[in-house]
C-alpha positions as MATLAB code, in Angstrom:
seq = 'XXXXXXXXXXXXXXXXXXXXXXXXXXXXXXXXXXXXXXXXXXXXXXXXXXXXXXXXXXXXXXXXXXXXXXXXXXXXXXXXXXXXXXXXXXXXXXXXXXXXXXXXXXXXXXXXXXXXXXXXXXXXXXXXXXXXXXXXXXXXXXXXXXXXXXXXXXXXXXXXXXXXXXXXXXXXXXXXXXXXXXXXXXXXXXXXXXXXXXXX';
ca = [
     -11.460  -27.751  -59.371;
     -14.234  -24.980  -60.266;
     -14.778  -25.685  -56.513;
     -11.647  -25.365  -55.128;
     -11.241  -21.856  -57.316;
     -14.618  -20.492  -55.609;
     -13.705  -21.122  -52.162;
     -10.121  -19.102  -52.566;
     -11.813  -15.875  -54.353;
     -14.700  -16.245  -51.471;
     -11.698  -16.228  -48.651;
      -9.771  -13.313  -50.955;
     -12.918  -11.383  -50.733;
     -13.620  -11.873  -46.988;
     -10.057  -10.769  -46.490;
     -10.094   -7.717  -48.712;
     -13.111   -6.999  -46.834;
     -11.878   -7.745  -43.596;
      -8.830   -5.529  -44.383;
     -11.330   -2.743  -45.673;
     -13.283   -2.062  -42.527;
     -10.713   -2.251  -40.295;
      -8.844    0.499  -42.602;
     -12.444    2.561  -42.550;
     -13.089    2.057  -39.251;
      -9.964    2.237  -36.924;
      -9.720    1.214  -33.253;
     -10.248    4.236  -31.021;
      -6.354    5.637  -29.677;
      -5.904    4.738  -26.002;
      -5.618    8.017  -23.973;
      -6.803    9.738  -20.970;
      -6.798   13.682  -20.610;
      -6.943   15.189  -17.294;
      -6.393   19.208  -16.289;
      -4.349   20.959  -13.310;
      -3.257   23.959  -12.809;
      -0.092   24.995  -10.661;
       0.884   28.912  -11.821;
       2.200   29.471  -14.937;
       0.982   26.891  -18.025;
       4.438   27.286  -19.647;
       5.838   25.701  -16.499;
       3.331   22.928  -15.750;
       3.688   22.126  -19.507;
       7.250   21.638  -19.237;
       7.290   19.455  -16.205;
       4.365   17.510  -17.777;
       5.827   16.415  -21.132;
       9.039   14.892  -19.620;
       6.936   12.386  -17.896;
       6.550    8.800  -19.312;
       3.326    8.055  -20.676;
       2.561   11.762  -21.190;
       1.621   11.862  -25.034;
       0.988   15.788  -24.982;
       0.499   18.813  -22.998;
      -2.030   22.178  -23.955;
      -1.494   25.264  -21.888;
      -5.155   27.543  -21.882;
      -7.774   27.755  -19.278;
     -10.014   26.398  -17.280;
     -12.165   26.403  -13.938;
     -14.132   29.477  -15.129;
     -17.176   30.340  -16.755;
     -16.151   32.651  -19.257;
     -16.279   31.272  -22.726;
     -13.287   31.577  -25.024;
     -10.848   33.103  -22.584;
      -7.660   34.241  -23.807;
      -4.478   35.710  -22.139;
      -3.951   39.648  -23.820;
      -7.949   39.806  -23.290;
     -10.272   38.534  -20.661;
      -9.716   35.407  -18.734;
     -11.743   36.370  -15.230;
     -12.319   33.589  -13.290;
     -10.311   31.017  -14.695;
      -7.406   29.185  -13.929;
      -3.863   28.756  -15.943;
      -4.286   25.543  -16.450;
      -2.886   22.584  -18.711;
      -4.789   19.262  -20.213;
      -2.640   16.417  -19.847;
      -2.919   13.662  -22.610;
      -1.573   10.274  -21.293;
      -1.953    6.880  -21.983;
      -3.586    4.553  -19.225;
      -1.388    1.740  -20.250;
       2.010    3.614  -19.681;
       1.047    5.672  -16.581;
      -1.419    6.284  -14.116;
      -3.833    9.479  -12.835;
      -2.214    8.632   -9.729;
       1.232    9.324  -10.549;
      -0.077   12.269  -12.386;
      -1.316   13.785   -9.290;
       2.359   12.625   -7.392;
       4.173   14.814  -10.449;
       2.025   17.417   -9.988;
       2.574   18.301   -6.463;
       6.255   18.069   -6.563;
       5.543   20.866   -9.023;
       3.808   23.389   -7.346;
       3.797   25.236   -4.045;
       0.902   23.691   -2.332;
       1.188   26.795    0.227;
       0.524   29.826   -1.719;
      -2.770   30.953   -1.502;
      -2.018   34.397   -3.835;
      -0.960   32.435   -6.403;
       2.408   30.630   -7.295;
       5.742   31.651   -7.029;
       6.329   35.457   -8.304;
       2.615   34.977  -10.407;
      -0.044   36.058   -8.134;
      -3.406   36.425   -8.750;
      -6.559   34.467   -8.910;
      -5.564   33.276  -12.476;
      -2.292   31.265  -10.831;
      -3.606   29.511   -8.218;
      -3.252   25.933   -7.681;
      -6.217   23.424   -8.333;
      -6.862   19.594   -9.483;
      -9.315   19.189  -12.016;
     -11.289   16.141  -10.997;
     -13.305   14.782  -13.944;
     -14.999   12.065  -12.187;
     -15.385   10.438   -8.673;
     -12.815    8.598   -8.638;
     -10.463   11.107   -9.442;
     -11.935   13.548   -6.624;
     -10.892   10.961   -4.532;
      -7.545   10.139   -5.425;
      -6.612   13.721   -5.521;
      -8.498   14.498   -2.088;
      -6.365   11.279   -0.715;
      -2.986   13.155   -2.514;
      -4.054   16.249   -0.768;
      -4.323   14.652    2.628;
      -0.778   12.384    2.193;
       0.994   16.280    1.728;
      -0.754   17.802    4.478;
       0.495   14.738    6.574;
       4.269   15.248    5.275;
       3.926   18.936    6.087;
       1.788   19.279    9.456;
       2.076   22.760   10.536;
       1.274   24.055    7.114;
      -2.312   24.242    5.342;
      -2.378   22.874    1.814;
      -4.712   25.443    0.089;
      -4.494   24.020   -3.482;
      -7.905   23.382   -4.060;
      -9.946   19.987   -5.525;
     -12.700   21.393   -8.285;
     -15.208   19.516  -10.653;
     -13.510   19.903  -14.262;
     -14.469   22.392  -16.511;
     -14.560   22.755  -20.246;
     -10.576   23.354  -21.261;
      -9.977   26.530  -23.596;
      -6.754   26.359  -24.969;
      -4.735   29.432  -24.979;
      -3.124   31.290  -27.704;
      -1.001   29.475  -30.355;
       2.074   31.264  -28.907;
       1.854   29.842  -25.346;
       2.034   26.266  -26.479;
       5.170   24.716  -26.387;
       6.796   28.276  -24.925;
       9.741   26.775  -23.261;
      10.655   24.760  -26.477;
      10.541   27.822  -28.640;
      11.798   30.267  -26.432;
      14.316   28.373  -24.193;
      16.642   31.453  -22.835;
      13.650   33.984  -22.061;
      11.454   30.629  -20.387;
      14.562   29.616  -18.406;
      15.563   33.482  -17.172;
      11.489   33.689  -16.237;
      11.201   30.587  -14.413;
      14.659   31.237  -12.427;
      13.828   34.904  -11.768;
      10.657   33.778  -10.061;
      12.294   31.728   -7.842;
      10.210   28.645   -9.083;
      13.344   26.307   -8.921;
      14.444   27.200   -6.214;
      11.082   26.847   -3.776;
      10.463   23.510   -5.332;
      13.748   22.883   -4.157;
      13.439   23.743   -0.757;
       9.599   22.276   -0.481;
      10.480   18.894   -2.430;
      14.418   18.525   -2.360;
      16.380   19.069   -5.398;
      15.731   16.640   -8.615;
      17.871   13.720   -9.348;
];
């Protein structure tokens, strides 16, 4: 009996222990991040978040060397730009870079759309080498579809992400009438349109 009681408190405590560490000590979330930037942030975070497997979207700044950039001061050199939080088991980089250049205007070398200016140019992020080569093999697959134009969206080595201000995040949620007068005045809908074919 005295036995029998010892071995159940010894396999209560290895369970309350058990249950312990693995309350201290979590498993690590499962989630990628990867950057792009295709004009306006506000945009790009919009057409980010409504796809599947997307767990969040940050509009800031990135591709420069400028530290702590923000929009109503300096931001010289960098890129509007958003980091894209997904999870590997939902989605892929791959269809990542397929959203993203239904999404832009792969043509625009000024910038994108009514936005021009160094700040809203087009460019993949590439974090690693296998990314530089899926986007440089996404790159080539659009040139193909579009032969007598030049694809000038470039492929750069990722850069430290600054996030821009508080205000910019989530813009099109909290302002839904301004964001959608912007984005239709600059004729964003309608060039993706004619570049991509309409949505279904």
């Amino acid at each position: 009996m005295q036995k029998n009681q010892t071995l159940i408190y010894s396999s209560a405590l290895c369970l309350i222990l058990f249950v312990f560490v693995f309350a201290a000590f979590p498993s690590p979330a499962i989630a990628d991040k990867a950057i792009f930037a295709g004009g306006c942030f506000w945009c790009m975070e919009e057409a980010y978040e409504s796809l599947p497997g997307v767990e969040g979207v940050i509009s800031g700044f990135s591709g420069g060397t400028l530290a702590n950039p923000t929009y109503q001061g300096n931001h010289r050199g960098h890129y509007e730009a958003v980091e894209v939080t997904y999870n590997p088991k939902k989605t892929t980089y791959q269809k990542l870079l397929d959203h993203y250049w239904i999404n832009i205007d792969p043509f625009d070398a000024a910038g994108q759309f009514c936005d021009k200016g160094e700040s809203y140019r087009a460019a993949i992020f590439a974090a690693n080498s296998n990314e530089k080569t899926l986007a440089l093999d996404s790159l080539k697959k659009v040139q193909a579809r579009f032969p007598s134009q030049t694809v000038v969206t470039e492929i750069l080595p990722a850069k430290k992400f600054w996030p821009v201000e508080a205000y910019h995040q989530d813009y099109y949620k909290k302002n839904p009438i301004r964001y959608k007068f912007y984005k239709t005045a600059c004729g964003r809908p309608r060039r993706l349109a004619e570049l991509w074919g309409k949505k279904k």
